[in-house]
Structures are given as structure tokens and as C-alpha cells.
N, CA and C of each residue as an Amber inpcrd file, in Angstrom:
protein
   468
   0.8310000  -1.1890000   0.0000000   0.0000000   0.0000000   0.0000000
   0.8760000   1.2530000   0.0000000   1.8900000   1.4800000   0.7890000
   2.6980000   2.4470000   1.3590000   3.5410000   2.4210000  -0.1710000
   4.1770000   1.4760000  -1.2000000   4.7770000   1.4380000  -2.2760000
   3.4420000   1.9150000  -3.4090000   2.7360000   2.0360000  -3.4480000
   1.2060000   2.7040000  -4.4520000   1.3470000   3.8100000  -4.4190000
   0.9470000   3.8760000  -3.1440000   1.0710000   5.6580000  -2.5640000
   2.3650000   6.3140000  -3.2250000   3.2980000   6.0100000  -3.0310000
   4.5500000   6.7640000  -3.2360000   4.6240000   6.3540000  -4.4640000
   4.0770000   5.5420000  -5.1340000   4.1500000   5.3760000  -6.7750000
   3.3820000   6.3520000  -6.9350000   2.0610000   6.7870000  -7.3040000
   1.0060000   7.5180000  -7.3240000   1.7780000   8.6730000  -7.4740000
   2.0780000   9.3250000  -6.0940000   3.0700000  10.7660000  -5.8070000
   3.6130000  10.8140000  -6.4130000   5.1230000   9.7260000  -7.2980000
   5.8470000  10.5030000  -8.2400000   5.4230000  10.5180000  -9.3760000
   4.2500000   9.6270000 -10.3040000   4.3560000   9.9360000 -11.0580000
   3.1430000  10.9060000 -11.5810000   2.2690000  11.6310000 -10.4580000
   1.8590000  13.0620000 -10.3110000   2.9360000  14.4820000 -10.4420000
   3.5760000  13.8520000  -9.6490000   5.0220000  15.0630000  -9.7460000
   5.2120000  14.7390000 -11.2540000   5.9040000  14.3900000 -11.8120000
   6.6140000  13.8310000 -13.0660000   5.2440000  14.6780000 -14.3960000
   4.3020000  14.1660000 -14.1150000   3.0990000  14.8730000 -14.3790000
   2.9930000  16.5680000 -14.6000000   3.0830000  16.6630000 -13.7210000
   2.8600000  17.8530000 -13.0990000   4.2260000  18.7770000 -14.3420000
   5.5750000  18.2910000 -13.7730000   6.1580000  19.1620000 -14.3250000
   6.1700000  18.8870000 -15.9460000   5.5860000  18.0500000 -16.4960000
   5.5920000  18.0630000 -18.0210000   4.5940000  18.8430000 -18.8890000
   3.4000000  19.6320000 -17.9150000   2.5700000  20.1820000 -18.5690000
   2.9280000  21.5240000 -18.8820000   2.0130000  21.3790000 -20.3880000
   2.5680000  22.8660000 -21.2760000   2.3870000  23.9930000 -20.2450000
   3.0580000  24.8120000 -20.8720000   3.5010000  26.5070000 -20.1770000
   2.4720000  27.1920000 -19.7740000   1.1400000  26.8940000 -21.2080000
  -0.3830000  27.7590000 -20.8940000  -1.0070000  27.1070000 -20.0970000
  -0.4840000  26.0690000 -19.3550000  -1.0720000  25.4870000 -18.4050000
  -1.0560000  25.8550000 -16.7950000   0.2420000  26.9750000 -17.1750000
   0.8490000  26.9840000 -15.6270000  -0.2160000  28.1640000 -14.6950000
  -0.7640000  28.5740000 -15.3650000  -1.8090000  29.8280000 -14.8320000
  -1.3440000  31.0580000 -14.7880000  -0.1240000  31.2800000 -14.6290000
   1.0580000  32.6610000 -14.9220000   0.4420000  33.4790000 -16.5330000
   0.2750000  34.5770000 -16.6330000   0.1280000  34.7480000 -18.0370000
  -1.2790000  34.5360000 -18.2030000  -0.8370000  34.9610000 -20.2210000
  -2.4630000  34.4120000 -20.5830000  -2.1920000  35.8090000 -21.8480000
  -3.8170000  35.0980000 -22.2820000  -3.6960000  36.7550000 -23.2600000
  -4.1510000  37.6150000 -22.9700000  -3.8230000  38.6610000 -23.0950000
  -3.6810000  40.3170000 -22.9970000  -3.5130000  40.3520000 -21.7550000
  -2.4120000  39.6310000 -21.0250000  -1.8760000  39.8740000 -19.2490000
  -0.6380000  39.8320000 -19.3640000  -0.2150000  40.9710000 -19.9000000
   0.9110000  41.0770000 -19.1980000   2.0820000  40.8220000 -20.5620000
   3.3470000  41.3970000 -21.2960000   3.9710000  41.6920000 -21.8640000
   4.1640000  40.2510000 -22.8850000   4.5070000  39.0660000 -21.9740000
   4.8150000  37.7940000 -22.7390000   4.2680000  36.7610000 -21.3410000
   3.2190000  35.9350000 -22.0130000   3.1220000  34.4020000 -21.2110000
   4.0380000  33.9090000 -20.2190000   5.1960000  34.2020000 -21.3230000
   6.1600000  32.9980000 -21.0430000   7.4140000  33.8060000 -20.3250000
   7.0940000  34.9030000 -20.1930000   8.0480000  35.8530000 -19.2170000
   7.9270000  34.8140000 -17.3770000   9.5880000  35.3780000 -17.3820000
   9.3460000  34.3550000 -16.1730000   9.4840000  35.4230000 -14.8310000
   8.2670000  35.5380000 -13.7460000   8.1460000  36.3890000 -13.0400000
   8.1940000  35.9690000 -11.0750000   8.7600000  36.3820000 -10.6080000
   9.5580000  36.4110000  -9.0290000   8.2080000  36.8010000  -8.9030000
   8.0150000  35.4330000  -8.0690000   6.3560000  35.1710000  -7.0520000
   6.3310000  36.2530000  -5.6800000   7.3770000  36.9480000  -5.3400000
   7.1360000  37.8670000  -4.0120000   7.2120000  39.2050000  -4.8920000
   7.6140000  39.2910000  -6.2120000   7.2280000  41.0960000  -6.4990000
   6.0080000  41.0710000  -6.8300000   5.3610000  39.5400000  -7.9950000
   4.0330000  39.4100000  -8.1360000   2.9270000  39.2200000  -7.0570000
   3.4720000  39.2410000  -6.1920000   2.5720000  39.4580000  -4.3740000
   2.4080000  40.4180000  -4.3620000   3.6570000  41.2630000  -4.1010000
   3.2380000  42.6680000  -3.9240000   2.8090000  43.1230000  -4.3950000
   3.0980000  43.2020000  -5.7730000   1.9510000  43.9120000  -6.8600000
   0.6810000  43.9500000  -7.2890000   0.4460000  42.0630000  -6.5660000
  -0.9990000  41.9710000  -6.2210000  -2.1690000  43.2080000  -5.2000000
  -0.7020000  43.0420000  -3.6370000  -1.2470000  43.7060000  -2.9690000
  -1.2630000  44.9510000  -2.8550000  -0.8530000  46.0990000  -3.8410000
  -1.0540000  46.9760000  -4.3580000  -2.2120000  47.5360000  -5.3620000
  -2.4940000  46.4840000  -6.4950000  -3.6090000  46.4570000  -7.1700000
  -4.8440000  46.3600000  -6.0930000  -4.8020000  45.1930000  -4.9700000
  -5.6640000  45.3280000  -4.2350000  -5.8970000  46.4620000  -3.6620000
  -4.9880000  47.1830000  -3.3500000  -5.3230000  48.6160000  -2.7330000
  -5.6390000  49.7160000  -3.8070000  -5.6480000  49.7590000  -4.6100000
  -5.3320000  50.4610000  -5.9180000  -7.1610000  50.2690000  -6.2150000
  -7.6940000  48.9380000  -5.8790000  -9.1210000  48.9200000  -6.3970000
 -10.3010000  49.6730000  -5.2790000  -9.5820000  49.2590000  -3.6880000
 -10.2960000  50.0130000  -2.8990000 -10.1590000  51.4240000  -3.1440000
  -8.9830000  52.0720000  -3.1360000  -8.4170000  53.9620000  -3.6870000
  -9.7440000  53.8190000  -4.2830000  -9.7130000  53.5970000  -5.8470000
 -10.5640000  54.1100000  -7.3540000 -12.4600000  53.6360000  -6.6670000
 -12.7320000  52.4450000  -6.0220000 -13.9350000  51.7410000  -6.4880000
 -14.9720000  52.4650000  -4.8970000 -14.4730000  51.7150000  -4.2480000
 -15.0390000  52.4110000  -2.4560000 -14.4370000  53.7940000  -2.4220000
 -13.0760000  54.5760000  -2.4260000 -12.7800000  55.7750000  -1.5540000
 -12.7010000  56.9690000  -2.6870000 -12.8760000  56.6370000  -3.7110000
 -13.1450000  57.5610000  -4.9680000 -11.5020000  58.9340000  -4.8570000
 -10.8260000  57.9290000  -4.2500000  -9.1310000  58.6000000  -3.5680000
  -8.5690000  58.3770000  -5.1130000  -8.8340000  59.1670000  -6.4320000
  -8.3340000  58.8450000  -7.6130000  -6.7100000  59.6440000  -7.6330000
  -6.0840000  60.4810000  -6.5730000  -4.9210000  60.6010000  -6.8150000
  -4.1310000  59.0090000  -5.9080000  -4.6740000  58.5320000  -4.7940000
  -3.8400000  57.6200000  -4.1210000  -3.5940000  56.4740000  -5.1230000
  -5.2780000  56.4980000  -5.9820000  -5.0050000  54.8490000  -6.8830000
  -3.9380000  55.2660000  -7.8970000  -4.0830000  56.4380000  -7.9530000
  -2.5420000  57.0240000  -9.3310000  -1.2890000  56.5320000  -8.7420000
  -0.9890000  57.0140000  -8.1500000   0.1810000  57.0450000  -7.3060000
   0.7370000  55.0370000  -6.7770000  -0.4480000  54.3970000  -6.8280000
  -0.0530000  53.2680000  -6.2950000  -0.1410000  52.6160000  -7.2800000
  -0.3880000  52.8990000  -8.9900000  -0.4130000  52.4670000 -10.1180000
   0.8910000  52.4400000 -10.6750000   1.1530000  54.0270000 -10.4550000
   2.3930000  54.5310000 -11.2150000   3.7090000  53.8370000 -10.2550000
   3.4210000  52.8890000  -9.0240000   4.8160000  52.6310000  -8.1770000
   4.2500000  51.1540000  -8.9410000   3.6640000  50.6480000  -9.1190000
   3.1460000  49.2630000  -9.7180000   4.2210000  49.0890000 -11.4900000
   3.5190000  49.9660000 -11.6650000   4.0930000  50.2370000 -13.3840000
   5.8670000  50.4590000 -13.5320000   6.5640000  51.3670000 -12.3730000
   7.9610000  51.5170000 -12.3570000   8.6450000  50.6190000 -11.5590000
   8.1300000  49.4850000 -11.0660000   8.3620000  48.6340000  -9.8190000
   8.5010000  46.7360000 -10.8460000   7.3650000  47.0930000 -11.6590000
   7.3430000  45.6640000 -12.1510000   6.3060000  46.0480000 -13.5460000
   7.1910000  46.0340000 -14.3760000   6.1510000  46.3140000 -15.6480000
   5.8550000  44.9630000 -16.3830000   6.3050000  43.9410000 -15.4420000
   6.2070000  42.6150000 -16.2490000   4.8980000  41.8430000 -15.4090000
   4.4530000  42.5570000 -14.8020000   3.0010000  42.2430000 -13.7360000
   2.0070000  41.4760000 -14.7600000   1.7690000  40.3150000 -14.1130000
   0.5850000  39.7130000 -14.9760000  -0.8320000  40.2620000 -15.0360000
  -0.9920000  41.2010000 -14.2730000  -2.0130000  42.3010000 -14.2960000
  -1.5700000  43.5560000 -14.6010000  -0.8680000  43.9420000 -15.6030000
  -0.5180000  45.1920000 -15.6900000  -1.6670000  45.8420000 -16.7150000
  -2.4760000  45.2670000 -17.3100000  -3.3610000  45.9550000 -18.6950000
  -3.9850000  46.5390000 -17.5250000  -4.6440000  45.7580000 -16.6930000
  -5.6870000  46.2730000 -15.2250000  -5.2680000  47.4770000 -14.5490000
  -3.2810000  47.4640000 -14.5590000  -3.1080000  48.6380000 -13.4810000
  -3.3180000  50.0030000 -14.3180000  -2.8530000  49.6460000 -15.8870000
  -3.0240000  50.5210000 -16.9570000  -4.5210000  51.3480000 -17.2550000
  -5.5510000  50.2670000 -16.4360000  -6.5510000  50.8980000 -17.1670000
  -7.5950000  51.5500000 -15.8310000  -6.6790000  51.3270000 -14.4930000
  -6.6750000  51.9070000 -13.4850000  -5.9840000  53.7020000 -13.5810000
  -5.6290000  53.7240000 -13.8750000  -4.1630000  54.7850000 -13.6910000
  -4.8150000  55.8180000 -15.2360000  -5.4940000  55.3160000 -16.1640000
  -5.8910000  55.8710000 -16.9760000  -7.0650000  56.8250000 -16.4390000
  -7.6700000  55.5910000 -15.6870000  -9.0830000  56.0380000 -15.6970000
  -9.3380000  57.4630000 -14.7290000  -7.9830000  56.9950000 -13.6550000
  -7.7240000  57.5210000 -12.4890000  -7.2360000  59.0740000 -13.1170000
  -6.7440000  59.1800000 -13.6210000  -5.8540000  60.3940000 -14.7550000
  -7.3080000  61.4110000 -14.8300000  -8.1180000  60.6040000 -15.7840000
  -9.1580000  60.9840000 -16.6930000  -9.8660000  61.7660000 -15.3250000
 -10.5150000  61.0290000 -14.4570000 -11.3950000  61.8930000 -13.2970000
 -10.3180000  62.7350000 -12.7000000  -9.5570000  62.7500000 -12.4530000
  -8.8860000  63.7740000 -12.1160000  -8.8380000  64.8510000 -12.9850000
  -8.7000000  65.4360000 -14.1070000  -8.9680000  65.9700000 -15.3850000
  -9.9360000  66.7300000 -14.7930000 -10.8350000  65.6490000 -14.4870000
 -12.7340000  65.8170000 -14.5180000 -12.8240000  66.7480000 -12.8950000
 -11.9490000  66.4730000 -12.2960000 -12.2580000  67.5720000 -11.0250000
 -13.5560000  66.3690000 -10.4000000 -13.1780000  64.5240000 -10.3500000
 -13.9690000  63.8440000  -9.6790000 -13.4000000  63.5020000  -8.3770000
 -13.9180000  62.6630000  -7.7460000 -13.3600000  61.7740000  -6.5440000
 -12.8050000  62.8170000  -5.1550000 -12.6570000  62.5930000  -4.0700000
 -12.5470000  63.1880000  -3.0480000 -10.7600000  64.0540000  -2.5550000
 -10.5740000  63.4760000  -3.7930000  -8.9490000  64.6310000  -3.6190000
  -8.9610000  65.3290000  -4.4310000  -8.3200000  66.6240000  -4.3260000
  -8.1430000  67.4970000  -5.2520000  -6.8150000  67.3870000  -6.0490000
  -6.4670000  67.5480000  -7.2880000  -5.4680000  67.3370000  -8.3870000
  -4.4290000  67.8810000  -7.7540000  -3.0770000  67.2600000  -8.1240000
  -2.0730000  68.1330000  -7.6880000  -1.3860000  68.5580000  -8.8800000
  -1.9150000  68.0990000  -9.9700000  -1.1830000  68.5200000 -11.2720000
  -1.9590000  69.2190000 -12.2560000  -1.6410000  70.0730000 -13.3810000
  -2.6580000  70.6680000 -13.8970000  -3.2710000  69.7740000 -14.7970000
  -4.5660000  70.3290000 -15.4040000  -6.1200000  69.6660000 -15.6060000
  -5.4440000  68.9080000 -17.1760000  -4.5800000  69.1250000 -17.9430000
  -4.1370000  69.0840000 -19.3920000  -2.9010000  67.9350000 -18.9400000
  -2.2260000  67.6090000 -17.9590000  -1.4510000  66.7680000 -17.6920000
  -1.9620000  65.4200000 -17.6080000  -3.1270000  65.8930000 -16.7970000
  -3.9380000  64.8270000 -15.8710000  -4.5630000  64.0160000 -17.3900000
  -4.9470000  64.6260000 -18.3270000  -5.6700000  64.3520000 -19.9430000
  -4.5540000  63.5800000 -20.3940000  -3.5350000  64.0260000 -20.9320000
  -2.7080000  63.5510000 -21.5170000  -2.0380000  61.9350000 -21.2500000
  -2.0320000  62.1830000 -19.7850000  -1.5210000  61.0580000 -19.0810000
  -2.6070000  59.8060000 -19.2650000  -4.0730000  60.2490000 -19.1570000
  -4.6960000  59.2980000 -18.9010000  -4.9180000  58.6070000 -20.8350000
  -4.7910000  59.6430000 -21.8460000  -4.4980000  59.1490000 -22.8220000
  -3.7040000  57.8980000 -23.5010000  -2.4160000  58.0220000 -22.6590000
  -1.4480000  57.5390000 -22.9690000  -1.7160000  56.2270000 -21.9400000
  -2.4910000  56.1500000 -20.9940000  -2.3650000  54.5120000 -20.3480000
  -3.4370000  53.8530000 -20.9760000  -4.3840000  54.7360000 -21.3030000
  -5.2870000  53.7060000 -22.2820000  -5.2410000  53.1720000 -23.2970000
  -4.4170000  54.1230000 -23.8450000  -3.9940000  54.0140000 -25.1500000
  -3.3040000  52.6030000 -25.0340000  -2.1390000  52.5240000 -24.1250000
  -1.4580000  51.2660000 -24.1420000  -2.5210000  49.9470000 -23.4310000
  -3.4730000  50.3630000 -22.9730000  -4.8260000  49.0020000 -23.0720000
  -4.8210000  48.6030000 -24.1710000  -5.4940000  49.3050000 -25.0730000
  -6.0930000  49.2190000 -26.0710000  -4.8220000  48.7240000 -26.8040000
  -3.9800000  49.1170000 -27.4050000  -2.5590000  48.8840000 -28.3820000
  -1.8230000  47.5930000 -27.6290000  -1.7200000  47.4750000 -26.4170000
  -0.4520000  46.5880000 -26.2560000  -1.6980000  45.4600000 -25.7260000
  -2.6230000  45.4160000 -25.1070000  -3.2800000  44.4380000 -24.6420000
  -4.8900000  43.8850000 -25.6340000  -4.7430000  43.3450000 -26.9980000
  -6.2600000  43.6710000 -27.3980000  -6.7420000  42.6760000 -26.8450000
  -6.4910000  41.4930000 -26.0470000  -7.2880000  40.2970000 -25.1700000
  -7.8910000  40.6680000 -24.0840000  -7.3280000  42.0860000 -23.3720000
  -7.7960000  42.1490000 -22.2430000  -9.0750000  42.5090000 -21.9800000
  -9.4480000  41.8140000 -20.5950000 -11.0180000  42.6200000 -20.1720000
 -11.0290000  43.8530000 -19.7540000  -9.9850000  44.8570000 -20.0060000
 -10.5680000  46.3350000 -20.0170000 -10.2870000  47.4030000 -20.9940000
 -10.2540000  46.6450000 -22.3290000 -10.1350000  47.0830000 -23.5210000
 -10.9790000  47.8010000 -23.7480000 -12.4640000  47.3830000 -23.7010000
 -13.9860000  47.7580000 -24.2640000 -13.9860000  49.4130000 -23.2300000
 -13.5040000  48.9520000 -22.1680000 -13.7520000  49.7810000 -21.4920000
 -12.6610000  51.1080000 -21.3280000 -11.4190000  50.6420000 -21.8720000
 -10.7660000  52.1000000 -21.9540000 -11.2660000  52.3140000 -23.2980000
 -11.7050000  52.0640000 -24.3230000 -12.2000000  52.8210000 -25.5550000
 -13.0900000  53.5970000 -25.3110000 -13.6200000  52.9050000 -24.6150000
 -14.9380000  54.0220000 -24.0140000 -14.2130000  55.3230000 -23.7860000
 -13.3800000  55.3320000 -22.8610000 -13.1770000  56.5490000 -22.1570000
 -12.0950000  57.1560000 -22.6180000 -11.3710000  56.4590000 -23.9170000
 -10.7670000  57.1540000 -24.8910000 -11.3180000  58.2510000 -26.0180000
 -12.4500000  57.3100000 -25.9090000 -13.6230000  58.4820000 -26.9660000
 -13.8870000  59.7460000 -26.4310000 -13.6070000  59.8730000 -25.2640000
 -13.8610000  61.5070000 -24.3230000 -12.6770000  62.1480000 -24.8420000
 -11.7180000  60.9390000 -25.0050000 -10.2810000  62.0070000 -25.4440000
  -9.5310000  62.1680000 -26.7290000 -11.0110000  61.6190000 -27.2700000
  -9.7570000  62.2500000 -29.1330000  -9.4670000  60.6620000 -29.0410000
  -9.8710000  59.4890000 -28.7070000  -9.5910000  58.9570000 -29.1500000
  -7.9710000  58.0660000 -29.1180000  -7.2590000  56.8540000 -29.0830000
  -5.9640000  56.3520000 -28.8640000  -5.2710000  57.0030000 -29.6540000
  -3.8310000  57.0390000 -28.5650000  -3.0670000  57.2280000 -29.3490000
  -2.4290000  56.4930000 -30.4310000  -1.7560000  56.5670000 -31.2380000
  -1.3080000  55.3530000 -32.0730000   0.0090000  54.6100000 -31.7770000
   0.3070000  53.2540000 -31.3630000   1.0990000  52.7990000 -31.0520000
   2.6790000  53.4030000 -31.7270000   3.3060000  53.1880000 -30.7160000
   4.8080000  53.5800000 -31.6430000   5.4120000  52.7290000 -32.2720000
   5.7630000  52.6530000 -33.5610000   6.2220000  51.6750000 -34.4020000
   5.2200000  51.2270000 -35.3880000   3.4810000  51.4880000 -35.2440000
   2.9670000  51.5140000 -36.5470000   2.2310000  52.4980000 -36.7190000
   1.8960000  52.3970000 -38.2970000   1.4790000  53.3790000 -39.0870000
   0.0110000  52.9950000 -38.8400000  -0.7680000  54.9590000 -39.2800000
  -2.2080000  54.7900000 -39.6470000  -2.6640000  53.7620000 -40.6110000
């Protein structure tokens, strides 16, 4: 019985490590730069637990400069985040109401910065991520602004 068991176990292990890459749950499409990028499980913690705070800022405390600020340390900290289209379309959105003179802090930057900026993170939703689930939704709020920018490196 005790020789089954420990048969069983290795050749689960053995198993285990032979399955394809899109199997591993890391990745995916429109998450994050490359699948197959290989990413340090304690920065992808943190960055989790930043996004987590990043959703309370924007969704409950309408704190759209704190969710900026904890986007933009997300984005210069680990741009290889398997949620980065999400922090992108956080930090956009976050930009945009600020612009708008929304949410319970007041801007610390002027109203044309706050535009521009939020341009440019949606823009990279939309351009670098077209799988993601907040594609539909930064177009939306690209249409307030003229619309994406155009990726660098292609043409109209």
C-alpha cells in the first residue's frame, strides 16, 4: 500500500512538471507583456497587494490621486506584472477623473497633464493588450479624449 502511494506521488510530480507553459496559470492573453516571461512570485505578491489597494483607492474611496500614485509605483516597480493591462486601465481612468475635477482629492497637477496622461495609459490598453477585459472599457473613455493614441512603431 505504502509502495502505491509513493508510486502515485511521483508519477503526479513527473506529471505535473511536463505540462505545457499555458497550463501553468502565470500569463495568458492580454496579461501582461509575454506568457512565457518568467516572473519572481514575491514582487508578483506585492503587486498583487497593491492592485488590491489600488481597487479600494478608485472603487469604495473615490481617492483617484492615491489609486494614481499606487499604479504609477506598480508600473515603475514591475512592468512585467501579470495584471498590468488592469493597473493601466486603473491609472488611466484615475488620470481621466482627475482631469474631470472627480473623486474626493483634489489634483495636484494641472487639468491638461492629468488628460494627456490618462491618454497615454489607455492608449497602451487598447494597443499593447487587445485580449484584455478592459479594452472595451478604456475605448470608451478614450472616446472623451480624441480617441488612442497610435502605437509607436505603426502606421495609420
Amino acid at each position: 500500500m505504502k509502495r502505491t502511494v509513493l508510486m502515485l506521488g511521483a508519477l503526479a510530480l513527473a506529471v505535473s512538471f511536463m505540462a505545457p507553459a499555458h497550463m501553468s496559470g502565470q500569463g495568458g492573453a492580454g496579461r501582461g507583456p509575454d506568457p512565457s516571461t518568467v516572473r519572481d512570485p514575491d514582487i508578483e505578491k506585492d503587486s498583487m497587494r497593491s492592485l488590491e489597494a489600488v481597487r479600494l483607492y478608485f472603487r469604495l474611496r473615490k481617492a483617484y490621486v492615491a489609486a494614481l500614485d499606487r499604479c504609477e509605483e506598480i508600473i515603475a516597480g514591475n512592468p512585467t506584472f501579470s495584471r498590468i493591462d488592469e493597473v493601466l486601465y486603473y491609472a488611466g481612468t484615475s488620470s481621466l477623473y482627475l482631469s474631470e475635477h472627480k473623486g474626493r482629492q483634489a489634483p495636484k497637477l494641472p487639468v491638461e497633464k492629468y488628460r494627456e496622461d490618462a491618454r497615454e495609459y489607455l492608449s497602451r490598453v487598447v494597443n499593447d493588450y487587445p485580449d484584455s477585459e478592459f479594452r472595451k472599457q478604456a475605448e470608451k473613455e478614450l472616446a472623451r479624449l480624441g480617441g488612442p493614441k497610435q502605437a509607436a512603431g505603426r502606421k495609420p
